[in-house]
N, C-alpha and C positions, 0 to 999 in steps of 0.2 A: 688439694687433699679431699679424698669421700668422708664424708660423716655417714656411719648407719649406727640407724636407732633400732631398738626392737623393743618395740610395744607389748609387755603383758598384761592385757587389758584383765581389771578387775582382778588381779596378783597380790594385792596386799590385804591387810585386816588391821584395822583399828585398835583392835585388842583382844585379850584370850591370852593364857598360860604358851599356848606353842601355835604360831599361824602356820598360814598354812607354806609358807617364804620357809620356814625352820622349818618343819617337820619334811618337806619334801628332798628326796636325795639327788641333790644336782653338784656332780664333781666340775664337773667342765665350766660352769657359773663359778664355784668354788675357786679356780683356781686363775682366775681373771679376776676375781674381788682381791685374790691375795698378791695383784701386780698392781691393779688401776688403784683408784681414787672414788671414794663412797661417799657422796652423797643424801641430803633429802630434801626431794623437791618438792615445791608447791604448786600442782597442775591444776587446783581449782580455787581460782579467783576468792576471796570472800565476799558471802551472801551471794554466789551464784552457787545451784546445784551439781550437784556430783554426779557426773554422768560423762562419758565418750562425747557427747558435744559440748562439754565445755574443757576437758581435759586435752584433747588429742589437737584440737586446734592450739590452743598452748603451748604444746609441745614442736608445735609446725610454724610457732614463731608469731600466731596473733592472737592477744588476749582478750577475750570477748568481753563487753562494756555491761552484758546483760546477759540472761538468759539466753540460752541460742534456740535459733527455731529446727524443731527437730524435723519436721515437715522438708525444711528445706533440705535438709540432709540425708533423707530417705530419699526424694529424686533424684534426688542429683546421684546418691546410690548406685540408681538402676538406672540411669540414665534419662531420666524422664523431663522431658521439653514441656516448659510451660509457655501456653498461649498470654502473650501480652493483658496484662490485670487478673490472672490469674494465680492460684500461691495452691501450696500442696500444703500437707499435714498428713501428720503420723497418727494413726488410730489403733490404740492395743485393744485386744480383745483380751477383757481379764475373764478367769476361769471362776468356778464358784469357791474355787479354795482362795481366791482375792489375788491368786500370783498374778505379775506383769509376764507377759511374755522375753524370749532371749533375744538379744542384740541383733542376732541375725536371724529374725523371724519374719521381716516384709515377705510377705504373699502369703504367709502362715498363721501365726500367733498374731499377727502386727499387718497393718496394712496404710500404703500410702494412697491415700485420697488427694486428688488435683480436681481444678474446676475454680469458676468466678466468686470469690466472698463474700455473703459470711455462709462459714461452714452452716452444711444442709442439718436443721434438728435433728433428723434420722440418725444421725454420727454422735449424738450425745445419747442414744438408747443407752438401755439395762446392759448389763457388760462391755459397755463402749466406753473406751478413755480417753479423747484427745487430748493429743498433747498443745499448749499452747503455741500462740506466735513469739515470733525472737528476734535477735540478730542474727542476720545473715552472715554468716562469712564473706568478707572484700574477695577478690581479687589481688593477690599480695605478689603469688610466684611464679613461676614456669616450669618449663622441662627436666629445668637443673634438679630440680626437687620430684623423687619419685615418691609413692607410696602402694606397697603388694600388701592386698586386701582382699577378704571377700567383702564382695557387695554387703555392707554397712554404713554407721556412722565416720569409721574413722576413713574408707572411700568417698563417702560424700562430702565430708569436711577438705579432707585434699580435693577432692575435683573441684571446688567452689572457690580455694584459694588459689588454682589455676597450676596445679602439679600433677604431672604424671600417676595415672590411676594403672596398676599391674594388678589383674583378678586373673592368679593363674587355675587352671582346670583343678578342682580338686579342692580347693580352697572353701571351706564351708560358713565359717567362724565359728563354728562349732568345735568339739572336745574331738570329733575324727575329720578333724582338717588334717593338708596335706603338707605335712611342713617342709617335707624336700622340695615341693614345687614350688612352696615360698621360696626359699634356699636358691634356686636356680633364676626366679624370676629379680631375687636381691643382684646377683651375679649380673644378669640379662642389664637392668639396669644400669648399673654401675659403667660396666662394657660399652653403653651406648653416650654415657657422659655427663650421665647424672651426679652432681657435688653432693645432693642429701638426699640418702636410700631408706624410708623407714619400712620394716615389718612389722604387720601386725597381726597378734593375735588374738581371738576372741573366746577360745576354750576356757579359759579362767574364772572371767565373767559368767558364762553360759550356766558353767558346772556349780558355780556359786550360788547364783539363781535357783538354779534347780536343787539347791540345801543337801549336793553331793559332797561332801567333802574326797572322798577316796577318787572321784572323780577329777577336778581339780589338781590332787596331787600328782596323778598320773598323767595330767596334760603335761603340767610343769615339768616332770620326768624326762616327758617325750621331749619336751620343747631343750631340754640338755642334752639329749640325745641327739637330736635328729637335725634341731637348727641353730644351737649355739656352734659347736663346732666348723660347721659353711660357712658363717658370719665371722666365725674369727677368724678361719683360712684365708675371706675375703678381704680382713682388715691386713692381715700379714702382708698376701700379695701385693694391695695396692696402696698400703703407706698409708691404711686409713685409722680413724677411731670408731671405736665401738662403742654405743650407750647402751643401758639393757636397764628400763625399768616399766614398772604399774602405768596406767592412768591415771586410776583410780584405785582406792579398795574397794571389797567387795566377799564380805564376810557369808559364809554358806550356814552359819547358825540362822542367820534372819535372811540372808537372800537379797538384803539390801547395800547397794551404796552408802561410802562414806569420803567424804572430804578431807583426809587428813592428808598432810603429804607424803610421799613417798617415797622409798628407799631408791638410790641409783646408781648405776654402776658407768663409769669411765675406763675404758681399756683402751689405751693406745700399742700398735705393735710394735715390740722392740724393747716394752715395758719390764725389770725384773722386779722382782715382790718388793712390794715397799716398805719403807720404816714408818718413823711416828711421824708426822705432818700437821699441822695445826688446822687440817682438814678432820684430820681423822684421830683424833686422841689418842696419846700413848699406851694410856691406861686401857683400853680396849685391847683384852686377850687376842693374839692371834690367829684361834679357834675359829672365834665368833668376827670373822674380816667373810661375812659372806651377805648376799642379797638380801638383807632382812629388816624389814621394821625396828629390831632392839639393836641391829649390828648401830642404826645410824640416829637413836633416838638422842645423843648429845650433841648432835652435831647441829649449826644454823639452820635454818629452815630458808632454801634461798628458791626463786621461780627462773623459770625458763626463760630465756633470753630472748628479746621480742624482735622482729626481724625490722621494725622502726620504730621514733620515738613515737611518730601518729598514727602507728596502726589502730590503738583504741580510742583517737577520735571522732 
């Protein structure tokens, strides 16, 4: 049976009167929360930071022991081969408003530096931020395990755990990514024999950042529009399950990450609306059965299932 996940990276919020999960109009999410099973998971370890490299490898089944190295994540990104004793590192270039750069900003906002260690003084100048070293991601999986991305964290994290990297044309990680050509490359996948399809996206994140919220909202829109409905035609056709949550949060009042866990969604096809479950409390209006931080705040707090006992050895 395929598993596809779809990653809405930096999707949730910690807190506020309405996030941005409630206020945004997604029917077709809507009505797969009011068949599946909801969810809240814990994608970030405690005492490690909230971020795409510690979130997205957990959800790809290894839980990092530390800190992950983001350095190593941005090469492996864009494919970048390092020379034996050599090690890369991520270097944001902050602005004088103090912002970090977006997720998908290598060669922009952000830049990966490779070469012999220890990083060159120059890389610690006035607006230069390295990022530290970390855990590498193992080698865990193979072919069986796709991931359609653009060139980012959550690409470099699958390529370093040894699965299938999909960067279809068009693919930004930004708020005007091309979500049909994720759509098609999730299909493409699937087709060639892939057991676990993740999509990701990065518009969430991006627009958060950048303290849009209208922005945000509209990705989330789109993303009901354009690539829930493929993913669920996908899960129909081939007898699969659908997962659909955050990484992380990632609140557009401060622009920052947050650690809390997050809301998630389980849609199997064939599924019809569900009653009360001791997943999902009774007392929980049927209104409120959607993708949202307060839909799933009584429920356990449980973490991603890890693809062995020794992975975080």
């Amino acid at each position: 049976m395929v598993e596809l996940t779809l990653i809405l990276d930096g999707a949730s919020e910690a807190r506020g009167p309405r996030t941005s999960l409630e206020r945004a109009r997604t029917p077709n999410l809507d009505r797969l929360a009011s068949a599946g099973t909801l969810m809240r998971l814990r994608t970030v370890p405690p005492g490690l930071p909230a971020g795409s490299e510690t979130a997205i490898p957990a959800l790809l089944g290894w839980r990092a022991p530390a800190p992950v190295d983001r350095g190593a994540l941005e090469a492996a990104a864009i494919g970048l081969e390092l020379e034996r004793g050599w090690r890369a590192w991520r270097i944001d270039v902050i602005g004088a408003d103090g912002r970090r750069p977006g997720a998908g900003a290598v060669g922009g906002a952000a830049e990966a530096l490779s070469g012999p260690p220890p990083l060159p003084a120059a890389a610690r100048g006035t607006g230069l931020r390295p990022w530290p070293e970390g855990a590498v991601p193992p080698r865990l999986l193979d072919s069986t395990t796709a991931m359609v991305a653009a060139p980012s964290a959550a690409a470099g994290a699958a390529r370093l755990l040894g699965a299938r990297v999909l960067e279809p044309a068009g693919a930004t990680g930004g708020t005007d990514t091309d979500l049909l050509a994720k759509a098609e490359a999730a299909r493409e996948a699937a087709a060639a024999g892939a057991r676990r399809v993740f999509v990701h996206v990065g518009g969430p994140d991006e627009a958060a950042h950048e303290h849009d919220r209208a922005a945000k909202l509209a990705i989330l829109e789109r993303v009901d529009r354009e690539l829930v409905p493929p993913l669920a035609e996908l899960a129909r056709s081939s007898g699969a399950t659908l997962r659909v949550c955050p990484d992380h949060g990632c609140d557009p009042r401060s622009g920052e990450h947050d650690a809390a866990p997050v809301p998630c969604l389980l849609w199997r096809a064939g599924e019809s609306p569900a009653g009360p479950s001791p997943r999902y409390p009774s007392s929980v209006p049927d209104p409120q059965r959607r993708l949202t931080e307060r839909a799933v705040a009584a429920l356990p707090v449980i973490d991603p299932e890890p693809l062995a006992e020794a992975v975080a050895a």
